[in-house]
C-alpha positions in Angstrom: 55.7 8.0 77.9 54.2 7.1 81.3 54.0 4.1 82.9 49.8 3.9 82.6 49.6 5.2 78.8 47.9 2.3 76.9 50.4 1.4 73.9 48.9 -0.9 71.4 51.5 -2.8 69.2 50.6 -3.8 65.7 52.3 -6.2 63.6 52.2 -6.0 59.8 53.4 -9.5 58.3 53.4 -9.1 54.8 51.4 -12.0 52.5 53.3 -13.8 50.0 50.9 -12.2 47.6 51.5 -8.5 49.0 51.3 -6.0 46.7 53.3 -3.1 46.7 50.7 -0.8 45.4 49.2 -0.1 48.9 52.3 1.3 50.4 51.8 4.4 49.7 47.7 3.9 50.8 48.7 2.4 53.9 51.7 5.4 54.4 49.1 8.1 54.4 46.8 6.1 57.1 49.4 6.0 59.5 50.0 10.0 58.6 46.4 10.6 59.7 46.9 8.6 63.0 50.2 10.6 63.8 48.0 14.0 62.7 45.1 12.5 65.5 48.0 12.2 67.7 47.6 8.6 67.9 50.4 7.3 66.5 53.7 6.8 68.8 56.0 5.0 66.5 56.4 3.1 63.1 58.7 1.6 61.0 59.2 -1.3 58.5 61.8 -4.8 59.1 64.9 -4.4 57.3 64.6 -7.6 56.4 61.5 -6.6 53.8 58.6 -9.1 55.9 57.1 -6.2 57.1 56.7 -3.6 59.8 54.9 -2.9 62.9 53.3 0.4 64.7 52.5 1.3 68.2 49.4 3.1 68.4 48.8 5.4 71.5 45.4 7.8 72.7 43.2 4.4 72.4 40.5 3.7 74.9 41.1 -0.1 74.4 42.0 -2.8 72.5 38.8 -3.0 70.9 39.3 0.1 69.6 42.8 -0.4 68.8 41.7 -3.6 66.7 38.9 -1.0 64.4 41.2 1.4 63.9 43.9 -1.3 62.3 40.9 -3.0 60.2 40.9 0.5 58.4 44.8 -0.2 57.2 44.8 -0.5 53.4 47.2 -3.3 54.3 44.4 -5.4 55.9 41.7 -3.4 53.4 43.2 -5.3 50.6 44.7 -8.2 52.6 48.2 -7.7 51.6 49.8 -8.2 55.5 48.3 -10.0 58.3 47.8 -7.5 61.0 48.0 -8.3 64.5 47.1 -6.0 67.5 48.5 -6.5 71.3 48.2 -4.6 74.2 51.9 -3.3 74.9 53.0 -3.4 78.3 56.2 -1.2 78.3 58.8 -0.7 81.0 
């Protein structure tokens, strides 16, 4: 990616009360990003705390921020989610 693409880093800490039930919820939201073509890149910690996603095609980190308060994971409140502009080199 170039230099001046906006990435938008989002952190998915899972709750000690997270229930595995939204997985699957929260899979298919991040399939609809990547079909939007705004997701760039996903994955979960092998240590099992969580997982984090850059999303990518955002104006700002306004929108950024709406777009992750439509997660399951944060619909449900199973992971705190926090968004950060990404500056990549």
């Amino acid at each position: 990616m170039e230099n001046d693409v906006k990435l938008y880093l989002v952190m998915a800490m899972r709750k000690p009360a997270f229930d595995a039930s939204v997985i699957a919820p929260h899979k298919a939201f991040l399939d609809a990003l990547r079909a939007q073509g705004r997701l760039h890149l996903t994955g979960s910690f092998s240590d099992g705390s969580g997982g984090a996603y850059v999303l990518c095609n955002v104006d700002d980190l306004e929108q950024a921020r709406a777009i992750v308060a439509t997660d399951p994971l944060a619909l449900q409140d199973c992971s705190e989610l926090s968004v950060h502009e990404w500056n990549t080199r």
